[in-house]
N, C-alpha and C positions, 0 to 999 in steps of 0.2 A: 427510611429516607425516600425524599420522591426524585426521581434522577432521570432526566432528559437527553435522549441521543440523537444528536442532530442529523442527518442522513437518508438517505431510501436505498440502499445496495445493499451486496452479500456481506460486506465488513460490518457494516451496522446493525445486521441479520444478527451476526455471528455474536456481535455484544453483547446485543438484547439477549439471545439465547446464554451467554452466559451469566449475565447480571438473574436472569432468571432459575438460575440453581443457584443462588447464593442461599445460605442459610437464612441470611435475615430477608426475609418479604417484603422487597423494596417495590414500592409502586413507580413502574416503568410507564414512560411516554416517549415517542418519538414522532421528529419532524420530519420532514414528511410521510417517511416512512414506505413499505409496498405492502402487499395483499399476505404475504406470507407471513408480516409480524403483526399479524392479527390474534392473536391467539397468545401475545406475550405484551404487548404493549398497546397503550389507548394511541393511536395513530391521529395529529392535527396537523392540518394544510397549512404550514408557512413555509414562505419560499427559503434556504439556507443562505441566499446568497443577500439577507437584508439583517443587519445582525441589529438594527433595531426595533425590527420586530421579533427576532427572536429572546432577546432581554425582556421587552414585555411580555410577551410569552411565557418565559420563566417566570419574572417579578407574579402574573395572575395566577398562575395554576400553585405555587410557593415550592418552586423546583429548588430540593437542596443541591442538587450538583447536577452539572451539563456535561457531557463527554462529545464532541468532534469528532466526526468519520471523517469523511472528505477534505480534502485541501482547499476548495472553494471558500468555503466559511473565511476556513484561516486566513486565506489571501487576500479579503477585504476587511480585516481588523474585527471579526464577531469575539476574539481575547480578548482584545483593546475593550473595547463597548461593555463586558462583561463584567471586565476586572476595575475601571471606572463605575457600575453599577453596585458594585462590591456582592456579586453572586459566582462562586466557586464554579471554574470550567476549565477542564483539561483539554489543553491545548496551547499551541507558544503563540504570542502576540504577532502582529503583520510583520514588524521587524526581526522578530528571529525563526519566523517562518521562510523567511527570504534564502533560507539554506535548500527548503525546497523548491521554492516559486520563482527564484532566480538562478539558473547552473553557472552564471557568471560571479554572482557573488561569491556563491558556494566555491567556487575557484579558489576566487582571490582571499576568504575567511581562509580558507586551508591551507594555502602560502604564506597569509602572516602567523600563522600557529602551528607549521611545521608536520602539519596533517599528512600522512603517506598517499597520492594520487596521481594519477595520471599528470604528466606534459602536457600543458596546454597552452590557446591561443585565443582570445577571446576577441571575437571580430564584430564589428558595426556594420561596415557594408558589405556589397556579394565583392564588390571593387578587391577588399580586404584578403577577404576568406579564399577568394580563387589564387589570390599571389601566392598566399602560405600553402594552398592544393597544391601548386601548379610548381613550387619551389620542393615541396617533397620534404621539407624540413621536420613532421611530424610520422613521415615514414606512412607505409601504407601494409594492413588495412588502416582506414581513418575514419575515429566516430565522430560524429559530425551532432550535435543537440541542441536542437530549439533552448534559447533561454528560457524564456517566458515558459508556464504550462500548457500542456497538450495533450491530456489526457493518457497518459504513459506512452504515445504515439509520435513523442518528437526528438529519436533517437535514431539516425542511419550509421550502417557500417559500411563503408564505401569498398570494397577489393580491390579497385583498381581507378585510377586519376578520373578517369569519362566517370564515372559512377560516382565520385564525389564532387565534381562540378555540378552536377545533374541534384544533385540536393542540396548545394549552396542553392543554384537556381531556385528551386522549388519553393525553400523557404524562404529566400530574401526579395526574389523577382517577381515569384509567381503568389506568394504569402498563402503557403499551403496549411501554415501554424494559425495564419493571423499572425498579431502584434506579436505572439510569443517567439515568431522566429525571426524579428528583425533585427536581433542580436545570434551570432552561431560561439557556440564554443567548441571550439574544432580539438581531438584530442587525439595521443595515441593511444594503440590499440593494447592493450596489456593482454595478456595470455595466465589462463587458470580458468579454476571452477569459480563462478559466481556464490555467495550464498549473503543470506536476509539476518542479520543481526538486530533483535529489539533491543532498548531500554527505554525507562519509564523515569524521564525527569522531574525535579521540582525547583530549579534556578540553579540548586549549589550542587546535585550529585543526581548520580545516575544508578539505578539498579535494573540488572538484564533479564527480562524477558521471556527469551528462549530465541533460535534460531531458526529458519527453515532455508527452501533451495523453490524460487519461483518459476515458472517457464514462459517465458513471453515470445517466444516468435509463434506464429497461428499453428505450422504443422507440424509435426514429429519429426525429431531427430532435430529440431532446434532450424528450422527452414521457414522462408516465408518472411511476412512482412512483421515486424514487433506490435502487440498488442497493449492492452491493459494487465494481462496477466491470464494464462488460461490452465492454471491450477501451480499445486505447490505441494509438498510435502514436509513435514516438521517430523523430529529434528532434525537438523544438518546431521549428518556423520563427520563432513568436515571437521567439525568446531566440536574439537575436547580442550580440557582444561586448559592446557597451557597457550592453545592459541584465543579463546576466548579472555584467557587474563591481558594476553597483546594486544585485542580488539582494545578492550578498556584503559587498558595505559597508552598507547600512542596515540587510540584514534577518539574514543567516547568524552574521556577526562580534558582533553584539549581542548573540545569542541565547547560541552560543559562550564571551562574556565572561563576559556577563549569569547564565549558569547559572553557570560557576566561581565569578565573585564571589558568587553566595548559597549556595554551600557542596555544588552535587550538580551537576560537571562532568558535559558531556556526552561518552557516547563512545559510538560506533556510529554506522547507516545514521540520517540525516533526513532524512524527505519534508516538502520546504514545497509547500504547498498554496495556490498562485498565485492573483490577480485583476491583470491588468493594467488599469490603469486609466486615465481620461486624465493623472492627476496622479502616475502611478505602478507601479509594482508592490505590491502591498499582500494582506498575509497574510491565509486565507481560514480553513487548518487546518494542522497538525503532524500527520503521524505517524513514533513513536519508530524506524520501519524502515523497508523499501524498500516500495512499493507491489503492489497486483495489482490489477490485471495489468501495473502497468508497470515489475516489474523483469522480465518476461518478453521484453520490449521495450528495456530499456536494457544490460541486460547485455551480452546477446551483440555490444552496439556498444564495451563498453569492449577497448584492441587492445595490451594489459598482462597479465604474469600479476597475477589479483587476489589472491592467499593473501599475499604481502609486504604488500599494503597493508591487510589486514583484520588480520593478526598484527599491522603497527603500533599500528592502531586498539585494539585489544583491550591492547596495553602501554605506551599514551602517546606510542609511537615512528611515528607516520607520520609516512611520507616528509610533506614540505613541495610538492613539485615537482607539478605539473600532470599528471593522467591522461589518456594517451593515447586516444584515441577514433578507432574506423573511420569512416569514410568513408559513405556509404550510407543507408541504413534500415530499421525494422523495424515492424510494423503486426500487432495481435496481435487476433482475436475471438472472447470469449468463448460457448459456446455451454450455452446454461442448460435446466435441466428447465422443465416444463411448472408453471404455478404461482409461480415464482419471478420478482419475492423474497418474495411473500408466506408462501409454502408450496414443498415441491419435491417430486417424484413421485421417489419413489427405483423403485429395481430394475428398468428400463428395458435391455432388451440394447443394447450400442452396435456398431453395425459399421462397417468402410471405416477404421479407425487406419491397417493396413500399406498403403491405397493413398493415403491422404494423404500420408504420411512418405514414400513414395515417391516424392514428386510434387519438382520441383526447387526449392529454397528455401525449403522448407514442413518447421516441426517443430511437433508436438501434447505440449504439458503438461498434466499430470493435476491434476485438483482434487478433485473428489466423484465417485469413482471405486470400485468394489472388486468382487473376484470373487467368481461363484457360480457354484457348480456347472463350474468350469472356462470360465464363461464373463464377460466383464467388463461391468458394468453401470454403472448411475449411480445415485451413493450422497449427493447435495449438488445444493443450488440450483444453484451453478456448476461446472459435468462439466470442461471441456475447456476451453484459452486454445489456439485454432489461429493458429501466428505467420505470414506470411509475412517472407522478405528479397529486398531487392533494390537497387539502385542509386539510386532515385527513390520517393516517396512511390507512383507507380500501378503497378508494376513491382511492389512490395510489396505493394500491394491487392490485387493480379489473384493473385498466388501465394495470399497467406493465403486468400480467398473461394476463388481453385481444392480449396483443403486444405478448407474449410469444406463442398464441394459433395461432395467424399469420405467426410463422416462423416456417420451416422444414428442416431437412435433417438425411440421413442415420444416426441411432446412437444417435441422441441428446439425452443427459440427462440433467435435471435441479433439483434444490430442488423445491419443490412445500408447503415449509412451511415459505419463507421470508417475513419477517413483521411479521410474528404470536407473536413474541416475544412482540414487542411493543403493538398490538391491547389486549395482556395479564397484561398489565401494566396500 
C-alpha cells in the first residue's frame, strides 16, 4: 500500500516509524514532514492546513490510505474533502472533531449523553466569566480553558480568585488565545491522577489502544506554566482491567453512540483525557487524534500490524477483536528550546543524535527541527521526544535520560522527573 501521513512533529515521526516495521513494505510519504523522516518516508511540501490540496496530492501520487497527525487538518474539514473524494483517511470529519476544537461543545455533547465530567460553565463574555469567578459558585482551584484551540496551551488553574480574573482577562480582554479564547469554559477543579486513554474508531465502535500518563506543565514536579506535552510514559499502571472496561462503558461507547445518533459518526484515533477520581474516571479533555508525545510511547507498544486496523477505521470496517499489546514499556522526554512555551529560540545547532540512537533501547523523534547549511538545528518550541524501551518502568527511564545525556544544544530544557510518577505506583 502507499499510505500518506499528514504532519512534520514527533507524533508523525513516531507513525512513520512504526508503519515502517510493519511486515508488509508499504511505501510511506509524508506532508510536510521534518529532516528526521528522511530516511522512512519521501517528504512533499503541502501546507496541512489546505485539504484541497492535499486530496490532490493523494488522488497524484495514488495514496491508498492517509492518516492525520495534528488537529489542524481535522479543524478545517481535510475528512470532509477526503471522504467526498472517496480516498480512505483516518481521522473524524470537522463536525465530530468539534469534541476537540470546541471544549464548549465537548461540554455540552457530554451533558446530553451522560458522559462522567467536570461542573461546568460555559461563558461568552469576560462580563460573564468574572460573575461566575467572582460568585465562587465552581469552587476554587478553578480551570479556566480557551474554547477554540491553542495549541495545548489554553488551559489555567487559577488557586485563588485574583489569579482567575487575571486569565478571564488575558483570554477575553487581552486575546491571549486569539479567537480560541473568546469563549472560556470555566470548570472545577477534580482531584486524582491524570492518565491518556486511546481508542481507534470507525463510526459504530471502538477498540482501545493502550494507555499512558502525559506531563504538561514545563518543570518538575508538575510546576510551571502548561505546555504541549513534555514527555509521557506507557502504560498507565493506573488502568487494569476493570477500570479500563468503565473507561469503555460510561465514557468511550457514549461518545461512540452519542456522535452517530446526532448525525457526525466518529472515525479515527481518540484521546480521552483522564481524571481518575474517588467516584470514578471522569473526563478532563478529547483530542480528535493520537497525542504528543504519547503516541511516541504507545505505538511502538501496539505487537499487530497496525495498517489493517487504520484501513478498517478509515472504511467502517474495523476489526472488532482486542489489539494486541507488548509486554514492557516505553518512557519518552521531550527536550525543548530555550523560552518555550512562551517563545522558542530557533536555529540552535543540535549534536549527539547518532550517539544517542546508538545507545541500546533508545530512538530520537523529530519535532521542530530543520537544516541549515548542512547542518540540523532547532526550528520549534519542541526539537526532539528522546524515547527510551525497556522491560520495566526504571529500565526505560535509565535508557531514554542515557539518550537524553547524548543530545545538545544552545538552550535545551527538559523535565528530569518522567516516569517517577509510575516507579511511585
Amino acid at each position: 500500500m502507499k499510505v500518506l501521513v499528514i504532519g512534520g512533529g514527533a507524533r508523525e515521526h513516531a507513525i512513520l516509524d512504526r508503519l515502517a516495521s510493519e511486515p508488509e513494505r508499504n511505501t510511506l510519504l509524508v506532508a510536510p514532514g521534518n529532516p528526521g523522516m528522511a530516511g522512512l518516508a519521501r517528504r512533499l511540501a503541502v501546507p496541512i492546513d489546505q485539504p484541497d490540496a492535499l486530496v490532490a496530492l493523494a488522488r497524484s501520487e495514488g495514496v491508498d490510505l492517509t492518516i492525520v497527525g495534528p488537529e489542524l487538518p481535522l479543524s478545517v474539514g481535510v475528512a470532509d474533502r477526503f471522504q467526498r473524494a472517496g480516498c480512505p483517511l483516518v481521522g473524524p470529519t470537522q463536525a465530530a472533531a468539534r469534541l476537540e476544537t470546541s471544549k464548549a461543545y465537548a461540554k455540552a455533547f457530554m451533558a446530553r449523553h451522560g458522559v462522567p465530567t467536570a461542573r461546568a460553565r460555559i461563558c461568552h463574555t469576560a462580563r460573564e466569566a468574572l460573575q461566575i469567578v467572582r460568585r465562587g459558585e465552581l469552587g476554587l482551584p478553578l480551570v479556566l480553558k480557551a474554547d477554540g484551540l491553542a495549541a495545548g496551551k489554553g488551559v489555567v488553574i487559577a488557586e485563588d480568585t485574583a489569579s482567575a480574573e487575571r486569565a478571564v482577562s488575558d483570554a477575553m480582554v487581552s486575546h491571549r488565545f486569539g479567537p480560541a479564547g473568546d469563549c472560556l469554559v470555566l470548570e472545577e477543579c477534580l482531584t486524582g491522577p491524570e492518565v491518556s486513554f486511546f481508542v481507534l474508531c470507525d463510526g459504530t465502535r471502538a477498540v482501545p489502544l493502550g494507555t499512558a500518563q502525559d506531563h504538561k506543565r514545563i518543570f518538575d514536579g508538575d510546576r510551571g506554566p502548561n505546555t504541549g506535552g513534555m514527555g509521557a510514559f506507557a502504560p498507565s499502571p493506573l488502568v487494569d482491567r476493570p477500570l479500563s472496561d468503565e473507561i469503555l462503558r460510561r465514557i468511550v461507547e457514549p461518545v461512540v453512540q452519542g456522535m452517530a445518533a446526532e448525525g457526525c459518526p466518529y472515525a479515527g484515533f481518540l484521546y480521552v483525557g483522564l481524571m481518575v477520581t474517588p467516584s470514578g474516571p471522569s473526563v478532563i479533555e478529547f483530542n480528535a487524534r493520537l497525542g504528543d508525545p504519547e503516541a511516541q510511547v504507545i505505538l511502538p507498544l501496539i505487537a499487530e500490524p497496525i495498517v489493517p486496523r487504520l484501513l478498517g477505521a478509515a472504511t467502517g470496517q474495523l476489526p472488532p477483536t482486542p489489539v494486541r499489546l507488548l509486554s514492557g514499556t516505553r518512557v519518552g522526554v521531550v527536550l525543548a528550546s530555550r523560552g518555550y512555551p512562551e517563545s522558542a529560540e530557533l536555529g540552535q545547532p543540535i549534536s549527539g543524535l547518532d550517539r544517542a540512537t546508538a545507545l541500546p533501547g533508545v530512538s530520537v523523534l523529530h519535532a521542530g527541527t530543520a537544516e541549515q547549511d548542512g547542518q540540523l538545528v532547532t526550528a520549534g518550541g519542541r526539537v526532539l521526544t528522546v524515547v527510551g524501551a525497556g522491560p520495566n518502568y526504571a529500565s526505560a527511564i535509565q535508557r531514554a535520560y542515557a539518550g537524553v545525556a547524548a543530545i545538545s544544544f544552545d538552550g535545551m530544557q527538559f523535565r528530569r522527573d518522567i516516569g517517577q510518577k509510575a516507579l511511585a505506583r
